[in-house]
C-alpha positions, 0 to 999 in steps of 0.5 A: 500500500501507499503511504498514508497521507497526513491528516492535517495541512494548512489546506483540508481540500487540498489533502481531500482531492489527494486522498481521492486520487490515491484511492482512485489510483489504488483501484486502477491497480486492482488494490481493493482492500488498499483502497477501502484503507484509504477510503476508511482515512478519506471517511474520517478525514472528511467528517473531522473537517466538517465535509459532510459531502465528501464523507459521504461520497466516501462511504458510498463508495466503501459500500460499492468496494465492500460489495465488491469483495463480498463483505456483506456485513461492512456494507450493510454498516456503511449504508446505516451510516449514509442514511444517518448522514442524509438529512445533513445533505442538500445536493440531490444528486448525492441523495439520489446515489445514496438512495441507489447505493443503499438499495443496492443491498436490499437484494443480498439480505432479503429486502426486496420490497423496501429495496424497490422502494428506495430504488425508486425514490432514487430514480426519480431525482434522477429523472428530475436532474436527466442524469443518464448514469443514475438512471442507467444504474435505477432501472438495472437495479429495478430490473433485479427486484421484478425478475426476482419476482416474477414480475418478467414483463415489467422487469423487461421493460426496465432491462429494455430501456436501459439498453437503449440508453447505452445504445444512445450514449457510452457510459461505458464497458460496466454498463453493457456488461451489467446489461448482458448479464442481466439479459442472461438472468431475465431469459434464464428466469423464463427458461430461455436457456439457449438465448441466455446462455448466449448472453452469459457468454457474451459478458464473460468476453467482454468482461475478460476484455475489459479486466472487470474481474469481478464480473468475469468470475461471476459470469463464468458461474452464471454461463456454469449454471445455464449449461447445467440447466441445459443438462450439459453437465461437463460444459459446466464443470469447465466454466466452474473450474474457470471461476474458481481459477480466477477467484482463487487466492485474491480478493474475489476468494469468497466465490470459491464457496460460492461456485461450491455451491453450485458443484453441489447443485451439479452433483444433486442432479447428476445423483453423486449425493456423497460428491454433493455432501462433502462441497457443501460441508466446505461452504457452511461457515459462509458469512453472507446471508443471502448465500447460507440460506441457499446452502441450507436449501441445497443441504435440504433438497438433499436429504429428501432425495436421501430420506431424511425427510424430518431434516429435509422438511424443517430445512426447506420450511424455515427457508421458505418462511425466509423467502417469503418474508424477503418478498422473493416469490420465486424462490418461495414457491418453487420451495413449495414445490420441493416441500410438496415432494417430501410430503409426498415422500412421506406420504402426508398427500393433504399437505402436499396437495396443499403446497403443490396448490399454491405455488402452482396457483401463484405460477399460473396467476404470473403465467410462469412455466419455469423456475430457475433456482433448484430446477430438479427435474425428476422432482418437477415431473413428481410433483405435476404428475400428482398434480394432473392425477388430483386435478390442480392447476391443470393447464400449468402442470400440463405446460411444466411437462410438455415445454421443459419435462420432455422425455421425463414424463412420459413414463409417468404419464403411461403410468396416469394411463391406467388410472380408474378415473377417465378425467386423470387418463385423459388427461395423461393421453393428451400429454403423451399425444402431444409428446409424440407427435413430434419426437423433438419434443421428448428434448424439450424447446432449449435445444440449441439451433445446431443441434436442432438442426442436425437431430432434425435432420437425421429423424427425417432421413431416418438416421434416428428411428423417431420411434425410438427417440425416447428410448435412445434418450433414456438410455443417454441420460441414464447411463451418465445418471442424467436427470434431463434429456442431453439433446446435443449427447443424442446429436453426438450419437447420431452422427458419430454412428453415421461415420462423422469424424469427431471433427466434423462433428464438432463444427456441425455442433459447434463444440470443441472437439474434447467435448465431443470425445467426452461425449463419445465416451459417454456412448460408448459406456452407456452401450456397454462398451468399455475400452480396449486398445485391441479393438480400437477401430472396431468399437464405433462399428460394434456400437453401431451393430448395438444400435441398429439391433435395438432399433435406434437407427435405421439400416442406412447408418453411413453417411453418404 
């Protein structure tokens, strides 16, 4: 660190615009926890001379540096010292960013209603003083409290005005790296995977470009969670180990528990439950608020697929309560769709249907066929099988099925089949009718454009039996212990069983040729077809022989 200047000098605002530039130097060179120093020696400077001003632009931006390096607790503490402070300050601009700086917590600890509320007194002193950069940063926060809560149409018209400011003036890489992360966030919340991921993707190229290194991490785990999403389990696993690589060992080191996080996630849907327990034990001492409550989340939706239902329900019921206090909805009822499941596992059917009637009801009232936090496949087509079976919220449940369940419910909805009530069977061969009728359907609407292009083409030469299209899937997904379908896994199949080089299949697929390796392997483990040097050029001809006699493709398996 710099020396530290000397607090007194015959100039007080002199020795303030020095301390600034030490403070602005200091970040330039990445030295955050140096410049909270020197922010620390501006604050208390500034308030023994009387600066009202100066001391609370300086605790303001102890807030935006102490979020920046994930102390939560130091913020929250600065923030009560600037709204202390505001009565004491006349310049409404300097009102306005501290209104937006102190809302900019409410997210992190559970306050989304009072946090919005405070957003919005800030924008409109924005607004008065037409102070763009203000406004840019009001209607990206405001974006957050209504995506947060389902609230996607009018989260959109914030996200959308705010990139057209950024089309009309330049404030900068900050802004219209924010503005892609939150498109990746506002299309992931509608389970519009592929374009969501595209965004992801582009702010972490943007990020790396302009060395905003916070947001590189993030973004690498944002782009992590969609590929797991997307059931791409090991196109996940690379951008987590991206993230922890540059969260590791700087000030950034907080997310390494936070990337463990979703690991644990990852391995939950993958059914490794061991690999999950021992990375959410790493994560438990966490010291943010927000984060410890989706540790107790994750460790709970673990113990009810493990039995532990009694733990399992404490967990997810004192974490709801949480959520709900917090104004989150979205988290709030897709907890009440996993409490609905271990009421089923525990066999209390009232209570199930109890919370399997709200949180679908809340859904269908916003029009939500899709959760993003703790998207647990089999759990999802659990719960809306019982609800078809007893008649709640039909139509949502019917849609969770068809648009993001896929091949999952189709076994479930044979099983509805046999049921003694018309209503329930008629409902199952409306499903199944649906599922059928188009074979890309079992894969669900995220499909990739690539891959929906070659999976398209192969079903209509026959390269792929449609008939069998739902079996192949299953047996794709089973064998990794997949809990959704892998629409870009059963591409890889196709055309590597045609003949395709694996170079020629990664361009088609647009994937690096490891990845499709990985995949290869992936078959030929699932076909049970171990490895062996010996017969190294015969395996891809035995898989194919495997194939074509279980009716999974067709005769015609060379490409032309």
């Amino acid at each position: 660190m710099s020396p530290a200047l000397p607090l007194a000098g015959p100039d007080p605002q002199k020795l303030l615009e020095l301390l600034w530039l030490q403070v602005v130097a200091l970040q330039k060179q990445g030295q955050y926890l140096d410049a909270i120093a020197a922010l620390e020696q501006l604050r208390l400077y500034a308030f023994t001379q009387r600066q009202t001003e100066h001391a609370l632009r300086a605790v303001l931006e102890l807030i935006r540096l102490y979020q920046l390096v994930e102390n939560a607790d130091m913020a929250q503490l600065c923030a009560q010292i600037a709204s202390e402070w505001l009565p004491q300050v006349d310049n409404t601009l300097l009102v306005a960013e501290t209104l937006l700086r102190v809302a900019t917590l409410a997210p992190e600890i559970g306050r989304y209603q009072q946090g919005e509320e405070v957003a919005l007194q800030a924008l409109r002193l924005y607004e008065t003083h037409r102070n763009m950069q203000g406004l840019c940063e009001g209607w990206l926060l405001l974006f957050i409290f209504h995506n947060h809560t389902g609230r996607y149409q009018s989260a959109g018209v914030y996200l959308r005005q705010a990139e057209q400011l950024l089309q009309t003036i330049d404030l900068g890489a900050v802004y219209q790296v924010a503005v892609l992360n939150q498109n990746a966030h506002w299309n992931w919340y509608q389970g519009k995977l592929v374009t969501a991921l595209r965004c992801a993707e582009q702010a972490v190229e943007l990020a790396d470009a302009t060395g905003q290194q916070k947001q590189r991490v993030e973004n690498r785990i944002v782009a992590g969670n969609l590929e797991r999403a997307l059931g791409e389990y090991h196109k996940a696993q690379l951008w987590y180990q991206q993230a922890e690589r540059l969260a590791r060992g700087g000030v950034f080191s907080q997310f390494v528990g936070w990337v463990n996080v979703q690991r644990a996630w990852l391995a939950i849907l993958q059914e490794h439950y061991g690999a999950a327990r021992r990375l959410l034990h790493r994560t438990l001492q966490t010291q943010n608020q927000g984060r410890a409550i989706t540790v107790g989340v994750v460790q709970a939706i673990l113990y009810s697929l493990t039995e532990r239902t009694d733990e399992a329900a404490e967990l997810l019921q004192r974490s709801l309560t949480h959520y709900l206090e917090s104004g989150n909805l979205v988290a709030a009822n897709t907890l009440r769709l996993h409490l609905a499941a271990n009421w089923l596992r525990r066999v209390e059917l009232v209570r199930a249907a109890e919370e399997l009637r709200t949180a679908l009801g809340w859904m269908a009232d916003q029009r939500i066929d899709y959760l993003p936090h703790w998207w647990h496949p089999p759990t999802l087509t659990l719960v809306c099988t019982y609800a078809l079976q007893w008649g709640i919220e039909v139509q949502i449940a019917e849609q969770i099925l068809l648009r993001h369940l896929g091949a999952l419910a189709l076994v479930s909805m044979k099983q509805l089949q046999t049921s003694a009530d018309p209503a329930v069977r008629q409902r199952a061969t409306d499903v199944l009718e649906i599922l059928e009728s188009d074979p890309l359907t079992v894969l669900g609407e995220t499909l990739d454009p690539p891959v929906r292009a070659v999976l398209a083409d192969l079903l209509t030469r026959r390269r792929l039996l449609p008939e069998s299209l739902n079996d192949l899937t299953s047996l794709l997904m089973t064998a990794e212990q997949r809990n959704s379908p892998n629409p870009t896994l059963v591409a890889v199949f196709g055309l590597f069983v045609q003949g395709v080089s694996r170079k020629e299949i990664a361009a088609q697929l647009h994937l690096s040729t490891p990845t499709v390796r990985n995949y290869i392997n992936h078959i030929f483990k699932s076909f049970d077809l171990p490895y062996n040097p010996a017969e190294r050029d015969v395996r891809r001809q035995q898989l194919r022989a495997r194939a074509l006699a279980a009716g999974y493709i067709g005769a015609e398996t060379v490409k032309p």
